[in-house]
Short mmCIF file of the C-alpha atoms (twelve columns), coordinates in Angstrom:
data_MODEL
# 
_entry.id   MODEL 
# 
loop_
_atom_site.group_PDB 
_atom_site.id 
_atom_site.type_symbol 
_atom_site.label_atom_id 
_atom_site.label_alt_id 
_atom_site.label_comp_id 
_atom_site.label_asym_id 
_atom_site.label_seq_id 
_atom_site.Cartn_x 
_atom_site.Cartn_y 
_atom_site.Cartn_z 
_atom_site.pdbx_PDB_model_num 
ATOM 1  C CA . UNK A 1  -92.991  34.518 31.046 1 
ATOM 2  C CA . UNK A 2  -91.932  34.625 34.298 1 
ATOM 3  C CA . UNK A 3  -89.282  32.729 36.112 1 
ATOM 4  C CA . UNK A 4  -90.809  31.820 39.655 1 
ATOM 5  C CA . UNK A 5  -93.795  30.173 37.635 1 
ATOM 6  C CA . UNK A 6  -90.929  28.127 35.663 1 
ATOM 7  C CA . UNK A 7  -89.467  27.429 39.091 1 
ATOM 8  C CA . UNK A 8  -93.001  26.192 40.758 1 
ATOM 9  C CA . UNK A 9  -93.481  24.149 37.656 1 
ATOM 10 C CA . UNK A 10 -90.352  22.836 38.322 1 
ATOM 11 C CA . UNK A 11 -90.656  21.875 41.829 1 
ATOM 12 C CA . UNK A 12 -93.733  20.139 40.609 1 
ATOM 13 C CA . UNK A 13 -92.347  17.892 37.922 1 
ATOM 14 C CA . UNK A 14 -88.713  18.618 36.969 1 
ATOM 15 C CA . UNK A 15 -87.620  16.079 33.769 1 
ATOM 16 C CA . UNK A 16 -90.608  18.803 31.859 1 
ATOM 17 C CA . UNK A 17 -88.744  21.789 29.495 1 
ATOM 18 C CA . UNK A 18 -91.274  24.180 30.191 1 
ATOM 19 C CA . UNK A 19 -89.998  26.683 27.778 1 
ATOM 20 C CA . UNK A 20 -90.841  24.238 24.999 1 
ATOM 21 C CA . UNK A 21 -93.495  22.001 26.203 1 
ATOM 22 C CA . UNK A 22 -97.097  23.030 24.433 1 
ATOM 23 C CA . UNK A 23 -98.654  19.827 25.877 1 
ATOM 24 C CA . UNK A 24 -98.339  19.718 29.470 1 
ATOM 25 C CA . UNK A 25 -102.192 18.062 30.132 1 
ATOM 26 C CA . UNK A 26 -102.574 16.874 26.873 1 
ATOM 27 C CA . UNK A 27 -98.947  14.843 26.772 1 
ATOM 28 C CA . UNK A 28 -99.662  13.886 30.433 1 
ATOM 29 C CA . UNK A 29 -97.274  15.725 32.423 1 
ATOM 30 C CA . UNK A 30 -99.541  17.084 34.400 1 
ATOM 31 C CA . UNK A 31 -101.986 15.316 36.317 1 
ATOM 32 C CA . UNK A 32 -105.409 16.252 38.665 1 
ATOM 33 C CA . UNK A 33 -103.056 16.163 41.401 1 
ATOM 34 C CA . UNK A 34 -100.079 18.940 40.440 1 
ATOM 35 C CA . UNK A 35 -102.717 20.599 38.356 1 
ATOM 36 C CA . UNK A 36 -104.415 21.257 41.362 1 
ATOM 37 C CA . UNK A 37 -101.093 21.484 44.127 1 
ATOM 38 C CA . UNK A 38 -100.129 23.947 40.627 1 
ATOM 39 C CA . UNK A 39 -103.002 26.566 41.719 1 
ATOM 40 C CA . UNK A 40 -102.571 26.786 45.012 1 
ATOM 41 C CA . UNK A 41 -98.748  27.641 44.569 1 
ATOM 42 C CA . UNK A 42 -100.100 30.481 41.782 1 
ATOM 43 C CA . UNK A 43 -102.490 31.545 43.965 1 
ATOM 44 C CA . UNK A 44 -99.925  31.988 46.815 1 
ATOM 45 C CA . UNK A 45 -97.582  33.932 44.840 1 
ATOM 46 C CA . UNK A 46 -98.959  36.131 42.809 1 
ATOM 47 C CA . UNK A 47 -102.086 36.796 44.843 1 
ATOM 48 C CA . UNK A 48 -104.753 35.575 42.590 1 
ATOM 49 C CA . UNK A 49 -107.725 33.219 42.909 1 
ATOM 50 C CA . UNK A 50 -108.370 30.898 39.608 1 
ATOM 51 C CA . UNK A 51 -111.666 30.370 39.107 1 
ATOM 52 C CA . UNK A 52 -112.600 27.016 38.266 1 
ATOM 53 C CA . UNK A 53 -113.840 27.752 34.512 1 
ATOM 54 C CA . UNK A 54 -110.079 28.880 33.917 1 
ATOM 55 C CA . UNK A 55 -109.305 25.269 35.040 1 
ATOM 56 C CA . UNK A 56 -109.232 23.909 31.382 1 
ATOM 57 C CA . UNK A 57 -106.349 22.243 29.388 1 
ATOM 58 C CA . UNK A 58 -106.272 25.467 27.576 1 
ATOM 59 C CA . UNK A 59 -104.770 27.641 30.136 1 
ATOM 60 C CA . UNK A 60 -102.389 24.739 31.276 1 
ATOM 61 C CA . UNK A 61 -101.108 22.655 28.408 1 
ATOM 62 C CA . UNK A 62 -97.807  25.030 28.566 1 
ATOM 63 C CA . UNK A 63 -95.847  27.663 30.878 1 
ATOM 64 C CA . UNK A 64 -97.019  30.494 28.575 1 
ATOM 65 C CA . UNK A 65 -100.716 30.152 28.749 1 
ATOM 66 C CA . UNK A 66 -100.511 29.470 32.011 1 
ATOM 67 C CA . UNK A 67 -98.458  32.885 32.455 1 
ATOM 68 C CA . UNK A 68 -100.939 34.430 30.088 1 
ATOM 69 C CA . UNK A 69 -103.763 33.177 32.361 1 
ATOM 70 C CA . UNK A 70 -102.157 34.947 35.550 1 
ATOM 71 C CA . UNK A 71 -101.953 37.892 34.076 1 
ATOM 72 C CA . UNK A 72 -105.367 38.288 32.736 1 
ATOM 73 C CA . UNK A 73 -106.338 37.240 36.419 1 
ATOM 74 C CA . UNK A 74 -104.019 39.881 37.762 1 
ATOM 75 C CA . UNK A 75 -105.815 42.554 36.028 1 
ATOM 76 C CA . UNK A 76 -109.291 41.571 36.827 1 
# 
């Protein structure tokens, strides 16, 4: 995993251990609002557009699929 995403998640909502968290939507720490302010900030760093079928609790209930998610997009 990589540590600027832990630091954008961060900015977004700090009191959230992202290395641990597996429930980020489905907990509610994440809502419409950083989910979305979320994708801009990946796709401005790691030069990416997310589609909007990635844009399911899947890829975002924790730090690693969301990781996992930018770096299938990376590749395609």
């Amino acid at each position: 995993m990589d540590k600027r995403l832990i630091e954008i998640l961060e900015e977004l909502q700090p009191e959230v251990d992202y290395y641990t968290c597996t429930e980020l939507i489905d907990g509610h720490y994440l809502d419409s609002l950083t989910i979305l302010s979320l994708i801009a900030e990946i796709e401005d760093e790691y030069d990416i557009t997310v589609p909007t079928v990635e844009i399911i609790p899947q890829n975002f209930n924790s730090a690693k699929s969301i990781w996992e998610m930018i770096e299938r997009l990376k590749e395609e």
